[in-house]
Backbone as CSV, one residue per row, in Angstrom:
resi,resn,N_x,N_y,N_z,CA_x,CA_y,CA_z,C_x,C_y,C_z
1,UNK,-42.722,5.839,15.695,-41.410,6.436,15.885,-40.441,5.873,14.850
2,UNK,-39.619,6.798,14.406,-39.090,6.218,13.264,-37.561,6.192,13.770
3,UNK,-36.629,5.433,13.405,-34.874,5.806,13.855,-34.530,6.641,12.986
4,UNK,-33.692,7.748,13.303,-33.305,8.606,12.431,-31.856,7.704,11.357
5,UNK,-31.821,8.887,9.837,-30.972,8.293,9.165,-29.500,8.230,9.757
6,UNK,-28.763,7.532,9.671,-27.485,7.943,10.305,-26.757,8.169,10.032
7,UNK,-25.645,9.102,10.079,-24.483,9.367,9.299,-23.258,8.928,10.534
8,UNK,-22.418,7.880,9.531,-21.075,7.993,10.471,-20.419,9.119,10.130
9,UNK,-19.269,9.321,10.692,-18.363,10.329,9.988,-17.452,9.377,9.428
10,UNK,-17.184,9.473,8.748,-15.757,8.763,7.781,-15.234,9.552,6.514
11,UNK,-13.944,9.905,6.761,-13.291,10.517,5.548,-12.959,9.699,4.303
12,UNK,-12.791,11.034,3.266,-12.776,10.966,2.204,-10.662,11.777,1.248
13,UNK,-10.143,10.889,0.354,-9.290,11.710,0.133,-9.254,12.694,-0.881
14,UNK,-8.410,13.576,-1.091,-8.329,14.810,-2.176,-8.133,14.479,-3.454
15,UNK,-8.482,14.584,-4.653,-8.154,14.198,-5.569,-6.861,13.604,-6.482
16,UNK,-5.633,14.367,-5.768,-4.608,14.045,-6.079,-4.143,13.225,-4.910
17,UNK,-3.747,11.717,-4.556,-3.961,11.212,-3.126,-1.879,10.889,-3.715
18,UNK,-1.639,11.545,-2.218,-0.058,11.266,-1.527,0.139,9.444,-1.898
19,UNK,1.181,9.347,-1.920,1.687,7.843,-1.999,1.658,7.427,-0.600
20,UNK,1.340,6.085,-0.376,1.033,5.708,1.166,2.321,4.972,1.280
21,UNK,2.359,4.926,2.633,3.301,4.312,3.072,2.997,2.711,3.562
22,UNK,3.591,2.458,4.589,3.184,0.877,5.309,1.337,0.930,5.259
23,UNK,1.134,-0.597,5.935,-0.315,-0.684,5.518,-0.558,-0.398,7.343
24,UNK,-2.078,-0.174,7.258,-2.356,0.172,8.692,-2.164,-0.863,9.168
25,UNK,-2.065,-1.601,10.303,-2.367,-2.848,10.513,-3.905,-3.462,10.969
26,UNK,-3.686,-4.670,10.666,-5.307,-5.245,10.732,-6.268,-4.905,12.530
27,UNK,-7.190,-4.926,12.553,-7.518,-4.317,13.855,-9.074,-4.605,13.903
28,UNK,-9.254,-4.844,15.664,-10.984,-5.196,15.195,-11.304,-3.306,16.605
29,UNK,-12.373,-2.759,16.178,-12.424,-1.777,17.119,-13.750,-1.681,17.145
30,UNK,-14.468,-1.314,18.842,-15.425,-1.262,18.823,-15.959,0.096,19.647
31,UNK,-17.063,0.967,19.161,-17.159,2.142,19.148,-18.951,1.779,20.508
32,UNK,-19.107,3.400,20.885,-20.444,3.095,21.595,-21.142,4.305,21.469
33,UNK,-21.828,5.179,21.335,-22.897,6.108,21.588,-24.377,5.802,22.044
34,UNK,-24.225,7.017,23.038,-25.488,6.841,24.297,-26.858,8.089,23.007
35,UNK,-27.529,7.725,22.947,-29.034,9.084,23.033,-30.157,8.274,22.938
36,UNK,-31.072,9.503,23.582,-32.141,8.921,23.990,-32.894,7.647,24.760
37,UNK,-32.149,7.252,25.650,-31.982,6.343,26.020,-32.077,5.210,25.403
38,UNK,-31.039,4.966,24.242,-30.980,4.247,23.333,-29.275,4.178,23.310
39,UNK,-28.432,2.767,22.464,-27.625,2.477,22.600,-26.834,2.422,21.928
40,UNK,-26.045,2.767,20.929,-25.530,2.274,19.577,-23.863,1.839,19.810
41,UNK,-23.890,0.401,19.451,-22.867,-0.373,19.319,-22.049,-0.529,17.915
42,UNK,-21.206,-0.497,18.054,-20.443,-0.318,16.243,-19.605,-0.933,15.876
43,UNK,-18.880,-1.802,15.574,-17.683,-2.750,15.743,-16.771,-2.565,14.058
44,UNK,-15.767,-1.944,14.213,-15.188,-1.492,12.844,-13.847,-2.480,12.778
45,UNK,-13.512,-3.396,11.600,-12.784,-3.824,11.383,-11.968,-3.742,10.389
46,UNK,-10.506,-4.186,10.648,-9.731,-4.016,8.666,-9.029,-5.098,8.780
47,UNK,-8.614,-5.856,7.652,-8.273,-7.067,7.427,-7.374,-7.027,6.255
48,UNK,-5.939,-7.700,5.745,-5.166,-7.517,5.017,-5.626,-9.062,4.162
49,UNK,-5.978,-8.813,3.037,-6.230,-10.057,2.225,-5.471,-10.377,0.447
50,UNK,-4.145,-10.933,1.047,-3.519,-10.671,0.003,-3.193,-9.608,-0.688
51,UNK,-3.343,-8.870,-1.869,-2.919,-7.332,-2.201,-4.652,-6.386,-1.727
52,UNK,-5.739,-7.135,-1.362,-6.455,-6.465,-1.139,-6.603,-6.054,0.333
53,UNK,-7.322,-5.047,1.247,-7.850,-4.702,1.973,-8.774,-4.345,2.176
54,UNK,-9.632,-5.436,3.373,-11.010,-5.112,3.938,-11.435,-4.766,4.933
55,UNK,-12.202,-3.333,4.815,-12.836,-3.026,6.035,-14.317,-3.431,6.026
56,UNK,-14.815,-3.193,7.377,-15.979,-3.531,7.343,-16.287,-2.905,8.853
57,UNK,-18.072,-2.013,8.515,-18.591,-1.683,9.921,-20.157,-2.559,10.233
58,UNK,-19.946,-3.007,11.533,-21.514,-3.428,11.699,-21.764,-2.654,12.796
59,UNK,-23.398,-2.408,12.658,-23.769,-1.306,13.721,-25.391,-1.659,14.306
60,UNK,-25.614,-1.272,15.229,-27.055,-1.883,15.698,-27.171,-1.271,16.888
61,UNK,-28.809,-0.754,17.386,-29.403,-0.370,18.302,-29.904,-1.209,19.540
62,UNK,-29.649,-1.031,20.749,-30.208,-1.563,21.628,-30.858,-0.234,22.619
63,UNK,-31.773,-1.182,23.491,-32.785,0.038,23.718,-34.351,0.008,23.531
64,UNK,-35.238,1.302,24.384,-36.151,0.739,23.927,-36.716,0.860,23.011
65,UNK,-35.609,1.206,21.702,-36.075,1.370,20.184,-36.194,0.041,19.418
66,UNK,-35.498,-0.892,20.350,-36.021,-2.950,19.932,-37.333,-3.552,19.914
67,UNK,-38.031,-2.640,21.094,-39.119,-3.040,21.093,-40.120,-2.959,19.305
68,UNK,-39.384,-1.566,18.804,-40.063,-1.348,17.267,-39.640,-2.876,16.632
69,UNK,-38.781,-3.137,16.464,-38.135,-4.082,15.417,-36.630,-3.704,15.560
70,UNK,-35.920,-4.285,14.257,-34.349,-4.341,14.004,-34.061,-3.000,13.592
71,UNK,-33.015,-2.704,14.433,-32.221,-1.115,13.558,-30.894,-1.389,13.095
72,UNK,-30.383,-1.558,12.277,-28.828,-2.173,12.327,-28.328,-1.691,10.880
73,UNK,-27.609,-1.328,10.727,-26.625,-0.935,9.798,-25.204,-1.649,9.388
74,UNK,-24.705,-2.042,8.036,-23.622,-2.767,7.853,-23.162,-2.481,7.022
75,UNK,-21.949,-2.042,6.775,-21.178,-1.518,5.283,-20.218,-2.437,5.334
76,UNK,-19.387,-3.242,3.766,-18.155,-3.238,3.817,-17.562,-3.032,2.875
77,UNK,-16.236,-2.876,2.429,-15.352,-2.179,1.122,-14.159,-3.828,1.506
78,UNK,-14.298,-3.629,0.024,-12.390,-4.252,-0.212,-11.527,-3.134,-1.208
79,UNK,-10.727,-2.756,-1.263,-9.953,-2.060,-1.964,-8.662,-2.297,-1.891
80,UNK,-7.686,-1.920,-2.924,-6.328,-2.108,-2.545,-5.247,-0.820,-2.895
81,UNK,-4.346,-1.058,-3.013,-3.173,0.357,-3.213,-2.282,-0.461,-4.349
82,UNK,-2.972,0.827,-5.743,-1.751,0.274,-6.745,-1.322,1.396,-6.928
83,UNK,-0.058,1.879,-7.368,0.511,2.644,-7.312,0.436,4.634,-6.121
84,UNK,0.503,3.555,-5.297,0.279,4.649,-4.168,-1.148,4.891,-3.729
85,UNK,-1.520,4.618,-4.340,-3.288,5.284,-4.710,-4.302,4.125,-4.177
86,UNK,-5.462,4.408,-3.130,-6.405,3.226,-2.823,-7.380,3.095,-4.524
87,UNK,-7.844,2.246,-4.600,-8.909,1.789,-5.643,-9.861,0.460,-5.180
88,UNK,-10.824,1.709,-5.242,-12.176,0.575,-4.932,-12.012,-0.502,-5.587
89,UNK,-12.759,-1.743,-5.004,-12.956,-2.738,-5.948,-14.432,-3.186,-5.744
90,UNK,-14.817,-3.168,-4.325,-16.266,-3.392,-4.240,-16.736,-2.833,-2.765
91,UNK,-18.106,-2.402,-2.980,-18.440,-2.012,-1.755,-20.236,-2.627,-1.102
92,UNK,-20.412,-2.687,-0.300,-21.967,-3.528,0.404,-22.470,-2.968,1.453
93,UNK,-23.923,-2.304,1.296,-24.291,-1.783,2.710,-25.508,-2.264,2.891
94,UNK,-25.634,-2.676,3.970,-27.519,-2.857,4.063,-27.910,-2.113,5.672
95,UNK,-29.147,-1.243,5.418,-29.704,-0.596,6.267,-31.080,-1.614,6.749
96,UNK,-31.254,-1.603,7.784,-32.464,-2.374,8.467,-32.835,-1.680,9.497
97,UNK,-34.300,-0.857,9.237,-35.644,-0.274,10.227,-36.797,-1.399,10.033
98,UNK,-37.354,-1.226,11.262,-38.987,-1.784,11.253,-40.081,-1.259,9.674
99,UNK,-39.450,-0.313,9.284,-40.058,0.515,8.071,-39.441,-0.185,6.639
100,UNK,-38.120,-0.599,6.578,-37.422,-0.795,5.060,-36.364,-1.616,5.679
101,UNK,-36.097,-2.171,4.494,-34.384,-2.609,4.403,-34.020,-2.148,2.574
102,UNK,-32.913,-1.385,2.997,-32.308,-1.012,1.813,-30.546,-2.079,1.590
103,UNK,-30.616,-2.727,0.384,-29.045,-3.177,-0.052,-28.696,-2.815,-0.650
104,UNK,-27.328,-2.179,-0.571,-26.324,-1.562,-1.940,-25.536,-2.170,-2.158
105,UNK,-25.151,-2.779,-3.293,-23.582,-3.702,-3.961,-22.766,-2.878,-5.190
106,UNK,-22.547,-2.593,-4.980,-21.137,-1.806,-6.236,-19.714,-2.146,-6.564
107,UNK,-19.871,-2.598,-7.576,-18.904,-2.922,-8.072,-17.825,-1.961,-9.387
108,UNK,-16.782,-1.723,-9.197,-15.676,-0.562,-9.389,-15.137,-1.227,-11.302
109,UNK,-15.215,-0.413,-12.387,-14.419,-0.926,-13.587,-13.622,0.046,-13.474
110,UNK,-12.146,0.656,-13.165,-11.539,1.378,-13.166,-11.040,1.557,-14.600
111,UNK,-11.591,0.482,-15.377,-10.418,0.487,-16.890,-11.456,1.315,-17.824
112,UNK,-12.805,1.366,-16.918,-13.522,2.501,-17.521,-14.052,3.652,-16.808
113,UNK,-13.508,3.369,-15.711,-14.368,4.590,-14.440,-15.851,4.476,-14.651
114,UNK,-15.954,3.607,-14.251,-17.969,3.180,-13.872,-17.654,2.318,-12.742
115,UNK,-18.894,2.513,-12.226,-19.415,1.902,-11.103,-20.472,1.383,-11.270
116,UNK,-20.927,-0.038,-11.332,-21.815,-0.768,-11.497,-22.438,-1.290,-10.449
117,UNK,-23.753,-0.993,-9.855,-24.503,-1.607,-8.721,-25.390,-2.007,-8.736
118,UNK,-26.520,-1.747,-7.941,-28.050,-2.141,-7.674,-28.640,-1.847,-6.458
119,UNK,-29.660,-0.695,-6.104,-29.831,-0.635,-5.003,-31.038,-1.244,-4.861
120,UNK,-31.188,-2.514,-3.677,-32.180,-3.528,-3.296,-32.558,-3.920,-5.169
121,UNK,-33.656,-3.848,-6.117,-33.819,-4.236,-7.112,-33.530,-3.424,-8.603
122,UNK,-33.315,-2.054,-7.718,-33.384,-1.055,-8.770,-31.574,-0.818,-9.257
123,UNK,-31.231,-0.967,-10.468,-29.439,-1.331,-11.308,-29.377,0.200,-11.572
124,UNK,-27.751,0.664,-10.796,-27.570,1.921,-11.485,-25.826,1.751,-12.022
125,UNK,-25.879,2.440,-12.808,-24.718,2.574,-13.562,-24.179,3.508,-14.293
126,UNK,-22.994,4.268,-13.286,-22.772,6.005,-13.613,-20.874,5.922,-13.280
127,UNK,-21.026,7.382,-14.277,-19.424,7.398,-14.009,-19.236,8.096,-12.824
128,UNK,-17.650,7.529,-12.615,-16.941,8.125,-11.454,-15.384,8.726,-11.791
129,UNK,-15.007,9.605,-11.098,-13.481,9.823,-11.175,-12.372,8.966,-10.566
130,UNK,-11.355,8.912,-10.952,-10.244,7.841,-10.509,-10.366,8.100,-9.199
131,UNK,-10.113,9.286,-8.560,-10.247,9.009,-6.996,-11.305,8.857,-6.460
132,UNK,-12.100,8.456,-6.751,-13.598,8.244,-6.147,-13.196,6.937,-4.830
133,UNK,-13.701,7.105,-3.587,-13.851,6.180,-2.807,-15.029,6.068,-1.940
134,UNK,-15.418,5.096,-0.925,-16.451,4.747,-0.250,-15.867,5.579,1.475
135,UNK,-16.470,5.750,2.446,-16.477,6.284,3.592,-15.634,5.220,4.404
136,UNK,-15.514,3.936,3.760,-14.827,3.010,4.501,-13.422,3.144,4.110
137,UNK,-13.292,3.089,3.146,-11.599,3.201,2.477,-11.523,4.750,2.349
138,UNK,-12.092,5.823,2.691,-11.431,7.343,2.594,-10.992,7.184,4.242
139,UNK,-11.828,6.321,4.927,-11.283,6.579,6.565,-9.962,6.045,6.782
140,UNK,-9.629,5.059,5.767,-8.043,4.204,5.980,-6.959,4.860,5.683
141,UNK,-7.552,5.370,4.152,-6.697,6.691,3.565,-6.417,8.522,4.707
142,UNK,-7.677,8.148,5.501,-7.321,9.507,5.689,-6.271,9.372,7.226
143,UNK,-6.376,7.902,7.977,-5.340,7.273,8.546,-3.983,7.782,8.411
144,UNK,-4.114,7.001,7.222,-2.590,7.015,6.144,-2.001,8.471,5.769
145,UNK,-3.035,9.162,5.376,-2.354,10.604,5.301,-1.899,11.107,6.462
146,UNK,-3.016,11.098,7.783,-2.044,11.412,9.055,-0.942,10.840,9.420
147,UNK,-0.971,9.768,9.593,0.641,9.154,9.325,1.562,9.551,8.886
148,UNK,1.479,9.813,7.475,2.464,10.389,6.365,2.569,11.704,6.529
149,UNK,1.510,12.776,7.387,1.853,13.813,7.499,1.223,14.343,6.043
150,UNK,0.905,13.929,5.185,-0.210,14.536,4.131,-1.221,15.296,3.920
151,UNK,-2.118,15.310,5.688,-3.217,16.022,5.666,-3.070,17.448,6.655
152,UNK,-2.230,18.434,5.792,-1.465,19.557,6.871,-2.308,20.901,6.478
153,UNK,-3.445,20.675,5.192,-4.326,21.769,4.886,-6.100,21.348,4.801
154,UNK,-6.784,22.316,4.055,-7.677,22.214,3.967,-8.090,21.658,2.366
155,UNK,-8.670,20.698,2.138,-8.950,19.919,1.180,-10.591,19.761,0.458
156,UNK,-10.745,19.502,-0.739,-11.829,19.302,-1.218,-11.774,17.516,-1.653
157,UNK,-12.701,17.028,-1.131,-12.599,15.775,-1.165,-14.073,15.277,-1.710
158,UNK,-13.986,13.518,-2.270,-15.092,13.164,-3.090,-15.215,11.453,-2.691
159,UNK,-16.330,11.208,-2.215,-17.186,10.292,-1.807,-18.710,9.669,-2.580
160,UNK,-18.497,8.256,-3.133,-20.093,8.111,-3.651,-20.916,7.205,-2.187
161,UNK,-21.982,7.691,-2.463,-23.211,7.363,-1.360,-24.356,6.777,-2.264
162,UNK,-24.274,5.699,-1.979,-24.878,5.012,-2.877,-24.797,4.683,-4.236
163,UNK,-25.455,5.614,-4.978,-25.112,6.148,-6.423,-25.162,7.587,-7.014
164,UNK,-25.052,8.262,-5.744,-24.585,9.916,-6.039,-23.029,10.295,-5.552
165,UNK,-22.490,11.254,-5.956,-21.201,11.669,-5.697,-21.280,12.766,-4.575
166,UNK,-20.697,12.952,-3.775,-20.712,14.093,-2.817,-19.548,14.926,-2.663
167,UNK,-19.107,15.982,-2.266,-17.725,16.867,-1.964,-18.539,17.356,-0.994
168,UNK,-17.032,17.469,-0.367,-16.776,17.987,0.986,-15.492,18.682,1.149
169,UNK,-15.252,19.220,2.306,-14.080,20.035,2.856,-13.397,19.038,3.938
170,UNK,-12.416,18.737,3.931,-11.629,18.379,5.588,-10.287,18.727,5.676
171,UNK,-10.453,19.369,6.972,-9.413,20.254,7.966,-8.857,19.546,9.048
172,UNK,-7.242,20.155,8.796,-6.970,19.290,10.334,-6.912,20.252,11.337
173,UNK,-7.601,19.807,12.708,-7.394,21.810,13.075,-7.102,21.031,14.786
174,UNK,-5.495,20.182,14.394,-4.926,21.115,15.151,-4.784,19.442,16.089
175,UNK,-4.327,19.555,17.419,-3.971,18.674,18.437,-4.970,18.498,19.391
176,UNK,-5.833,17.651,20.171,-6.560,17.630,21.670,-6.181,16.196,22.316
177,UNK,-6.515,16.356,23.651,-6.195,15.880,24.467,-7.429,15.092,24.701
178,UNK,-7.829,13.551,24.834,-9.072,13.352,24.424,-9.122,12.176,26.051
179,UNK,-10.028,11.740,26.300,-9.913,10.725,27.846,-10.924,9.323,26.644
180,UNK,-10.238,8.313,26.918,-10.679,6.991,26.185,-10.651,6.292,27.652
181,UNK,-10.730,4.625,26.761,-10.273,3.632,27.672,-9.508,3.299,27.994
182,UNK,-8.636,3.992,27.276,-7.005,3.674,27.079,-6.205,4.473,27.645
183,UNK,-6.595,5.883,28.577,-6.347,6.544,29.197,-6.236,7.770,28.272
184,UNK,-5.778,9.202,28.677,-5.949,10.418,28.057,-4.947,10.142,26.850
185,UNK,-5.346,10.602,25.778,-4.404,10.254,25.364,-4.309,11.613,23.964
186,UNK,-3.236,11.958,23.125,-3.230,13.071,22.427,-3.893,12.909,20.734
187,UNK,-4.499,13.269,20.465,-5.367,13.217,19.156,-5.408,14.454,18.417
188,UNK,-5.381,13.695,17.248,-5.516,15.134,16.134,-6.834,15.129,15.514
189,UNK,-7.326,16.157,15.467,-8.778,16.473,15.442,-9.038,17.672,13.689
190,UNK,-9.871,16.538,13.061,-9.816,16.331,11.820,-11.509,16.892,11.480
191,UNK,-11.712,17.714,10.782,-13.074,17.979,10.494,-13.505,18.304,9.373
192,UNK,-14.656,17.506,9.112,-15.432,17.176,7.649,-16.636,18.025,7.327
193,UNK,-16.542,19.016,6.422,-17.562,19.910,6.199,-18.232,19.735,5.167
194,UNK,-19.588,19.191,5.061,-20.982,19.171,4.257,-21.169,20.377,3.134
195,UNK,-19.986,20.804,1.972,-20.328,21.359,1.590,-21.614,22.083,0.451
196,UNK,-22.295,21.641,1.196,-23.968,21.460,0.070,-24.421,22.413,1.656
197,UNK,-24.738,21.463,2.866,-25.252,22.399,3.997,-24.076,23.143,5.052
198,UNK,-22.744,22.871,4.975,-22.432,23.515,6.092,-22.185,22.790,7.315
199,UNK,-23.035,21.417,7.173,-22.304,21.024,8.622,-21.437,20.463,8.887
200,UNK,-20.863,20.088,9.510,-19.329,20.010,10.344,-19.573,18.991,11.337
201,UNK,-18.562,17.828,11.009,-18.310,16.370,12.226,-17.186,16.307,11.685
202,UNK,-16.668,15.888,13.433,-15.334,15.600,13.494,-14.763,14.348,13.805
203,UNK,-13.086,14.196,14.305,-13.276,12.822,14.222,-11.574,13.168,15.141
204,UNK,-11.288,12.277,16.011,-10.172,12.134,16.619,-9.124,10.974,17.025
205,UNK,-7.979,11.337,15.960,-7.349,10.485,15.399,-6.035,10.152,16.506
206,UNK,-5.857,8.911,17.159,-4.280,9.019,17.589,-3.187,8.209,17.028
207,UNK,-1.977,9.374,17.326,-0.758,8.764,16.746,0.052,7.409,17.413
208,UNK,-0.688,7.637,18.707,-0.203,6.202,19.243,-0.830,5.156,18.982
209,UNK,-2.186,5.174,18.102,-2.564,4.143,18.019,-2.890,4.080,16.517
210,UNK,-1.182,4.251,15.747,-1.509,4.183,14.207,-2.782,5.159,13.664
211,UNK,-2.965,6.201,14.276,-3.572,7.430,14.214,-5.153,6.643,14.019
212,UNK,-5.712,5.500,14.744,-7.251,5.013,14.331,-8.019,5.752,15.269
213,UNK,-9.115,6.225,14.721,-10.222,7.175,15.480,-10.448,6.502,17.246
214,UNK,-10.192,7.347,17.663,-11.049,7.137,19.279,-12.173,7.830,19.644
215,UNK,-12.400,8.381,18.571,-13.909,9.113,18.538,-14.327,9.852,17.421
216,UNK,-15.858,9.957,17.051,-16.122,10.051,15.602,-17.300,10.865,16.154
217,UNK,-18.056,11.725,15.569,-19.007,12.673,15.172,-20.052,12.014,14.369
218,UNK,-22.026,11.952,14.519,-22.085,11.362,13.633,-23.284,12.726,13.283
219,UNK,-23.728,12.333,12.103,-25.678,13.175,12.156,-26.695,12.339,12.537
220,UNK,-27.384,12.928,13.126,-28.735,12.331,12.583,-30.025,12.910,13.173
221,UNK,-30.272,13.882,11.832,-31.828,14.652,11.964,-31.356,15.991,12.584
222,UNK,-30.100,17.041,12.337,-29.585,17.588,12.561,-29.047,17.467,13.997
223,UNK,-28.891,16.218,15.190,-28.333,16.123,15.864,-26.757,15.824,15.803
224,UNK,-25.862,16.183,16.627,-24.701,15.228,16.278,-24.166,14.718,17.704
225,UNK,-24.053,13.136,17.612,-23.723,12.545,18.801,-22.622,12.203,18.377
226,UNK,-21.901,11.874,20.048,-20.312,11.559,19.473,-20.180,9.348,19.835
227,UNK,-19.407,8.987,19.063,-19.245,7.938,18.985,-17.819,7.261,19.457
228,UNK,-17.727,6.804,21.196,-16.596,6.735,21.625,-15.791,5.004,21.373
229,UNK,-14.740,5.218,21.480,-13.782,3.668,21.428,-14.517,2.998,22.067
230,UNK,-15.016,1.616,23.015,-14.572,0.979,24.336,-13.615,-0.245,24.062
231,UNK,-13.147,-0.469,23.105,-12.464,-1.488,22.859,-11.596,-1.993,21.524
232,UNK,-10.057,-2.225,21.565,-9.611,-2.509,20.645,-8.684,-3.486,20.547
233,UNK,-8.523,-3.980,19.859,-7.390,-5.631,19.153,-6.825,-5.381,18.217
234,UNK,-5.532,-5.416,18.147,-4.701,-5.337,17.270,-4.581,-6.949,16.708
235,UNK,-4.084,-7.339,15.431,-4.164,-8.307,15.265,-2.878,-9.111,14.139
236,UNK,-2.694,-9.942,14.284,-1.775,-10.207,13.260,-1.681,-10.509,11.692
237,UNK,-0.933,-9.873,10.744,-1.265,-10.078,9.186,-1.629,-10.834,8.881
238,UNK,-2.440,-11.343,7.978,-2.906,-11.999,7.117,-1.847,-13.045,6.477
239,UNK,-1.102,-14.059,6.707,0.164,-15.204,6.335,-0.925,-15.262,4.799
240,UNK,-0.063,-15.430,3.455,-0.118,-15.229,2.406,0.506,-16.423,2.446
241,UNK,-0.016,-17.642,2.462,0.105,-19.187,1.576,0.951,-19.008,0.617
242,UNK,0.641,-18.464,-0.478,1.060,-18.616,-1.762,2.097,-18.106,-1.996
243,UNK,2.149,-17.074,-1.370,3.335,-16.615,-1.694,4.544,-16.481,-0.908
244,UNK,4.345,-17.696,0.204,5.099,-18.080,0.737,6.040,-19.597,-0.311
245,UNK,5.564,-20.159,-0.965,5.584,-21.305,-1.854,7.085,-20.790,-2.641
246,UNK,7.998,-21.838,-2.936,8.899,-21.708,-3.943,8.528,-21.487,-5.279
């Protein structure tokens, strides 16, 4: 039995990206999806580190898919906002089945638009466009645009996966009423279209809670399960030493 590949949903921004406003604030959140009588735990964090910002997701199976071995998934991005605009600076994922472990490290030259990595032993090195971002920093950005009120149409947007580039479509379509842990609460419901196949995951954003997902859409093997909150921490900035100093 093999675990299927997984896709989170995480957005991506439009080529021309709105000037952001305040920063999200730092936050640890933890997500859950039930299938097959199997378990998936997800714990998504962002962290303010001096002019940079880091997110990071760890993810892992419980269930009786343990009995195979380890299933666990881990991405993280640092990026920051210079002139309105996010810019990668580095990104890290490692996938772990009983079958493989795959590592990706990429590292961003914006002063040449390349992206320099290595996946597990094999070095790739290809261009990218200025707005190019990772699924971790298009999800902060696409935050930030709801916030700002930026994301009011339908968009063509661009994401690298690994060391290929992808486009997509995302729509905001519209207001729902969603039941969390946190009680019902009102969400704007944001959807990301696969334009290569067509498919469609969504993702539901609230404004009361600095618009961060309370539920996400994912693939896997043309299924799509949904991926709910159970838990969140808000947390306090990052105190900057230095530049607290005379």
């Amino acid at each position: 039995m093999r675990w299927p590949r997984l896709i989170l949903l995480f957005f991506v921004t439009a080529a021309a990206q709105p000037a952001l406003a305040a920063a999200i604030p730092a936050y640890t959140a933890t997500y859950q999806a039930h299938a097959f009588g199997n378990t998936l735990v997800a714990q998504s964090t962002l962290s303010h580190e001096g002019d940079n910002i880091r997110m990071a997701m760890d993810a892992h199976v419980s269930g009786f898919l343990r009995i195979l071995g380890r299933f666990e998934f881990n991405r993280e991005a640092i990026f920051r906002s210079d002139d309105g605009n996010l810019h990668l600076v580095q990104t890290r994922s490692v996938q772990v089945t009983p079958r493989r472990e795959r590592k990706v490290e990429t590292r961003f030259d914006w002063s040449t638009n390349r992206a320099h990595g290595h996946i597990n032993q094999k070095s790739f090195d290809l261009a990218v466009p200025p707005d190019t971002l990772d699924f971790l920093s298009s999800l902060y950005l696409t935050m930030a645009h709801l916030r700002n009120g930026n994301l009011g149409q339908t968009i063509k947007v661009r994401v690298l996966e690994r060391d290929r580039l992808r486009e997509y479509s995302l729509a905001l379509e519209g207001e729902h009423s969603v039941d969390t842990v946190l009680g019902r609460l009102d969400a704007l419901r944001v959807v990301r279209t696969d334009d290569n196949s067509g498919v469609e995951l969504a993702g539901w954003f609230v404004p009361e809670l600095n618009y961060l997902p309370v539920r996400l859409d994912y693939e896997a093997d043309g299924n799509v399960f949904e991926l709910e909150l159970t838990k969140l921490e808000w947390h306090q900035p990052v105190i900057d030493l230095e530049a607290d100093r005379p």
